[in-house]
ChimeraX commands (.cxc) that place a marker at each C-alpha (Angstrom):
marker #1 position 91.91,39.08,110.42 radius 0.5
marker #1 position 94.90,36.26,110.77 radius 0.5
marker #1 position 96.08,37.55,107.37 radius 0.5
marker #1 position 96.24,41.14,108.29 radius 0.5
marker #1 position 98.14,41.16,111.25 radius 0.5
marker #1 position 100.59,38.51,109.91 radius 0.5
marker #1 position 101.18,41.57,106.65 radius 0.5
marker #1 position 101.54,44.01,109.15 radius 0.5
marker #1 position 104.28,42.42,111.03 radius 0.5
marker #1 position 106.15,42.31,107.48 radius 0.5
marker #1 position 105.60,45.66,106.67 radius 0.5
marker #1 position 109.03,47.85,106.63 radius 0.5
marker #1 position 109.01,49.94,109.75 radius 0.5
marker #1 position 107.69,53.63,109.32 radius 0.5
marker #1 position 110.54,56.38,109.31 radius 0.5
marker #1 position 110.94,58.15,112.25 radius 0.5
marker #1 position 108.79,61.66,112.39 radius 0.5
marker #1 position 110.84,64.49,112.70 radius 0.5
marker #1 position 109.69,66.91,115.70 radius 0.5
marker #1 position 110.12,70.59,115.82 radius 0.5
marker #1 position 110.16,72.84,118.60 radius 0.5
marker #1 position 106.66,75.07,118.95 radius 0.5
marker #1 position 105.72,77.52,121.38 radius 0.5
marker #1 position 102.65,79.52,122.06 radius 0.5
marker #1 position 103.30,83.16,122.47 radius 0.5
marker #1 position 101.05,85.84,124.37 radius 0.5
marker #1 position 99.89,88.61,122.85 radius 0.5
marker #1 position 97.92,92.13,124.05 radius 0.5
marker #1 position 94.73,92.56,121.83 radius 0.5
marker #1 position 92.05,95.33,123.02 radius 0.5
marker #1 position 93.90,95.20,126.45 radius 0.5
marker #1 position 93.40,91.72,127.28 radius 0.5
marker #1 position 96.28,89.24,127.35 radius 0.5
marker #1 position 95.68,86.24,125.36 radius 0.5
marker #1 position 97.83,83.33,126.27 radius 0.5
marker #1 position 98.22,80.96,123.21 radius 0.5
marker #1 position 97.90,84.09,120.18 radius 0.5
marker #1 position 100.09,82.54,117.85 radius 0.5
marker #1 position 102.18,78.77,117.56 radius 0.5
marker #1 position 105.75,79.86,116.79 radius 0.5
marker #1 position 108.25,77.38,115.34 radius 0.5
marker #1 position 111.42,76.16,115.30 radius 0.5
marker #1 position 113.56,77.02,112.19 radius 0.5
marker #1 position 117.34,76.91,111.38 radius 0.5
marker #1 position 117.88,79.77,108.43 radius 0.5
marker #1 position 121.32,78.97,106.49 radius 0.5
marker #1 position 124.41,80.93,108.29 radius 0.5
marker #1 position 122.94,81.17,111.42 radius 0.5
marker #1 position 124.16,79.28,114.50 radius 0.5
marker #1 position 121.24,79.61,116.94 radius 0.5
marker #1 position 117.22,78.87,115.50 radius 0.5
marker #1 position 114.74,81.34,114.92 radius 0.5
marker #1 position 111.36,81.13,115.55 radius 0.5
marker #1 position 108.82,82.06,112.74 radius 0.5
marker #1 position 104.90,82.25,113.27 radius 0.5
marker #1 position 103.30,79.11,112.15 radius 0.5
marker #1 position 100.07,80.46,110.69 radius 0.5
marker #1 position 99.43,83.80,109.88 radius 0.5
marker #1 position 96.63,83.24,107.99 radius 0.5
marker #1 position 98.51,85.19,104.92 radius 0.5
marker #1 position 98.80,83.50,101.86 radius 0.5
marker #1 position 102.81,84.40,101.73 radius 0.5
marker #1 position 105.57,83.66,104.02 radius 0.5
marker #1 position 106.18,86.68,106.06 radius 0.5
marker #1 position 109.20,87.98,108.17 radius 0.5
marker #1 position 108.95,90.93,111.03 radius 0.5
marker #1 position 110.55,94.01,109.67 radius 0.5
marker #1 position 112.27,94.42,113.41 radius 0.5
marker #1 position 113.40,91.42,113.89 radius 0.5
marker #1 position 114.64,90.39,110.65 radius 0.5
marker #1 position 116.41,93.88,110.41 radius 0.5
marker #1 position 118.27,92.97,113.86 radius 0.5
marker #1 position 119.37,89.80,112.33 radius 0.5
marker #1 position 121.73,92.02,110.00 radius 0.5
marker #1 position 121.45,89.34,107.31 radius 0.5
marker #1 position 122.15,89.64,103.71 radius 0.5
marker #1 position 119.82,87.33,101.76 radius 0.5
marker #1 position 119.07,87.86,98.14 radius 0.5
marker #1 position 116.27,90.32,97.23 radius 0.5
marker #1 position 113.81,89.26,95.24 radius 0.5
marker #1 position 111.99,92.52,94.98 radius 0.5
marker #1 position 110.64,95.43,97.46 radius 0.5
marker #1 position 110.97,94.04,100.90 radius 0.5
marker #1 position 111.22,90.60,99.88 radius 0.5
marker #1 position 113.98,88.04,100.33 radius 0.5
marker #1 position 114.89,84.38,99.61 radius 0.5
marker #1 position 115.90,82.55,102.72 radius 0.5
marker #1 position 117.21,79.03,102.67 radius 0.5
marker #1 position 117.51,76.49,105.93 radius 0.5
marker #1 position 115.55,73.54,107.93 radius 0.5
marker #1 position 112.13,73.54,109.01 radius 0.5
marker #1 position 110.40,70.12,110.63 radius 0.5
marker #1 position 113.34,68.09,109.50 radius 0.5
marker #1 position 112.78,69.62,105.89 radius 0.5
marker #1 position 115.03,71.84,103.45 radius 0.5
marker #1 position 113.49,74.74,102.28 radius 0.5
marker #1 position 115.87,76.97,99.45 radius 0.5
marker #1 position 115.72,80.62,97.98 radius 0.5
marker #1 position 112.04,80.20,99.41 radius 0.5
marker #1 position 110.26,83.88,99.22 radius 0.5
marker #1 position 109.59,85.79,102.64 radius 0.5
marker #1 position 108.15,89.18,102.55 radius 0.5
marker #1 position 109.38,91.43,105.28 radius 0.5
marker #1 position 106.21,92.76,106.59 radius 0.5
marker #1 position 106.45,96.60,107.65 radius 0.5
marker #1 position 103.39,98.07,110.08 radius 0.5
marker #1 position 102.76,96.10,113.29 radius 0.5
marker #1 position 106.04,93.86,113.33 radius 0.5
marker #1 position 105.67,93.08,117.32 radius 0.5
marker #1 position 101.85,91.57,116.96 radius 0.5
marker #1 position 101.70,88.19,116.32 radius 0.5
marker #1 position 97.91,89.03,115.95 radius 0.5
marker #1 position 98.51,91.97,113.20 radius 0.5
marker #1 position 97.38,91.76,109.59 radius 0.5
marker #1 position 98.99,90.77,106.54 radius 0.5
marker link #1:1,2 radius 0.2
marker link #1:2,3 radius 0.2
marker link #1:3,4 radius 0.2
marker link #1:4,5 radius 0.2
marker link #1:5,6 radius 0.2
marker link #1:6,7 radius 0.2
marker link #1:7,8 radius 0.2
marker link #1:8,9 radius 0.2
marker link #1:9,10 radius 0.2
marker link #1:10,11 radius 0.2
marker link #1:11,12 radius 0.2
marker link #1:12,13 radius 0.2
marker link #1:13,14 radius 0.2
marker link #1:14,15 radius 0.2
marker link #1:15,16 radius 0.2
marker link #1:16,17 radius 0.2
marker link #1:17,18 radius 0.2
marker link #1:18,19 radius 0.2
marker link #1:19,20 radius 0.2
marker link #1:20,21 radius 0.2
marker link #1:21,22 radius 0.2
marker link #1:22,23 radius 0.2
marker link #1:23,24 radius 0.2
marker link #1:24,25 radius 0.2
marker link #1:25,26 radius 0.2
marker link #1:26,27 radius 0.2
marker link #1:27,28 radius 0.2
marker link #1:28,29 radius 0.2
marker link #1:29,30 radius 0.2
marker link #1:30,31 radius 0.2
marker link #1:31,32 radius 0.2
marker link #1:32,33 radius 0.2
marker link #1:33,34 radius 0.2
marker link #1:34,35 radius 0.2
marker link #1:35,36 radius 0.2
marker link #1:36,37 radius 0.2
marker link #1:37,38 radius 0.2
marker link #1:38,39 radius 0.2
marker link #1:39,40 radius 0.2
marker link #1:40,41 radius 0.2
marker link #1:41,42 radius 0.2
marker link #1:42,43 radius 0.2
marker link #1:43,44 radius 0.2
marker link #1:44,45 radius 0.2
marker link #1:45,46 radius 0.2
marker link #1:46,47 radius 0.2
marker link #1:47,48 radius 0.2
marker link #1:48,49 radius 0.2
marker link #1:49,50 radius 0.2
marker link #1:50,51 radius 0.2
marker link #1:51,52 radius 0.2
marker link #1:52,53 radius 0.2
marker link #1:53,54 radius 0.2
marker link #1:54,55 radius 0.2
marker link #1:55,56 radius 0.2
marker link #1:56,57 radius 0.2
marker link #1:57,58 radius 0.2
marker link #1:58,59 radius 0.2
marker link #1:59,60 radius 0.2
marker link #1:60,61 radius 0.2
marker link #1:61,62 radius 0.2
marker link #1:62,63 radius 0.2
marker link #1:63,64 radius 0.2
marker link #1:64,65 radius 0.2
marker link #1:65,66 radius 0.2
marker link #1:66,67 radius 0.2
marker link #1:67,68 radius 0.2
marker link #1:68,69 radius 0.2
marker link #1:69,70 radius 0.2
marker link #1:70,71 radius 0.2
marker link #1:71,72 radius 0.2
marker link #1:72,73 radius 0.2
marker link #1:73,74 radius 0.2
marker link #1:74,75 radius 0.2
marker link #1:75,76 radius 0.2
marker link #1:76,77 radius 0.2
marker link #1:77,78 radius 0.2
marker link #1:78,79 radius 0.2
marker link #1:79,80 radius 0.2
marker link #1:80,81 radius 0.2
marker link #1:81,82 radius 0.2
marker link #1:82,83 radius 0.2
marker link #1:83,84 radius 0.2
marker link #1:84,85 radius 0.2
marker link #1:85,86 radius 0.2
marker link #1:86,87 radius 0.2
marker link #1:87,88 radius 0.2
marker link #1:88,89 radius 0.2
marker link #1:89,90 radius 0.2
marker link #1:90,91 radius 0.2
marker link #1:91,92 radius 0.2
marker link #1:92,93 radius 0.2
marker link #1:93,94 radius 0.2
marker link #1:94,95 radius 0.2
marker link #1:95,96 radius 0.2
marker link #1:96,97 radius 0.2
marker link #1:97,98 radius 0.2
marker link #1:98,99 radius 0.2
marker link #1:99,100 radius 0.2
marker link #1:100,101 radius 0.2
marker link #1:101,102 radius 0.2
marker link #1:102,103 radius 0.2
marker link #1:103,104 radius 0.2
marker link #1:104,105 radius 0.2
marker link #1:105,106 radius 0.2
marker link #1:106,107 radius 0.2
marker link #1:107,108 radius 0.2
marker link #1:108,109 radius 0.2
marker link #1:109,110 radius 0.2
marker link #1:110,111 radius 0.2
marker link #1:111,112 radius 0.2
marker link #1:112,113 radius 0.2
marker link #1:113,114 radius 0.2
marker link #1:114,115 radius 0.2
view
């Protein structure tokens, strides 16, 4: 036990964990308000002063932007394809580049809609 704690106390100190900025957002489903519908997060996309916040989990298995609010953003990223676009920035103290979002057309106000 002696020799443990003594190789802990020598151990480099662990880096500091970067935090991120994550807020529940209500949503209307069947005519009931539900508080905490979806964790939103704190991103910084490349050329834009102010962060945006993207749904954490949408339980799709691609990244996905709303067609309304992406559309207001009156960005120019590089298509990829149909309705698809590679965005670049800072997520959880992490770079993400030319990383593929799909602008998702439909319900683009529900945080509860489908992929």
């Amino acid at each position: 036990m002696g020799a443990w704690c003594a190789g802990a106390q020598t151990q480099a100190p662990a880096a500091a964990i970067p935090w991120a900025k994550m807020i529940w957002t209500p949503a209307i489903s069947s005519g009931q308000r539900i508080e905490h519908a979806a964790l939103m997060a704190e991103v910084r996309l490349d050329g834009m002063k102010t962060a945006a916040l993207m749904q954490l989990d949408t339980g799709c298995d691609v990244d996905l932007l709303y067609a309304a609010a992406y559309e207001q953003l009156a960005r120019h990223d590089r298509s990829l394809g149909p309705r698809q676009f590679a965005l670049s920035g800072t997520a959880f103290g992490g770079r993400f580049t030319d990383e593929r979002f799909y602008v998702r057309s439909g319900t683009e106000g529900s945080p509860l809609g489908h992929c």
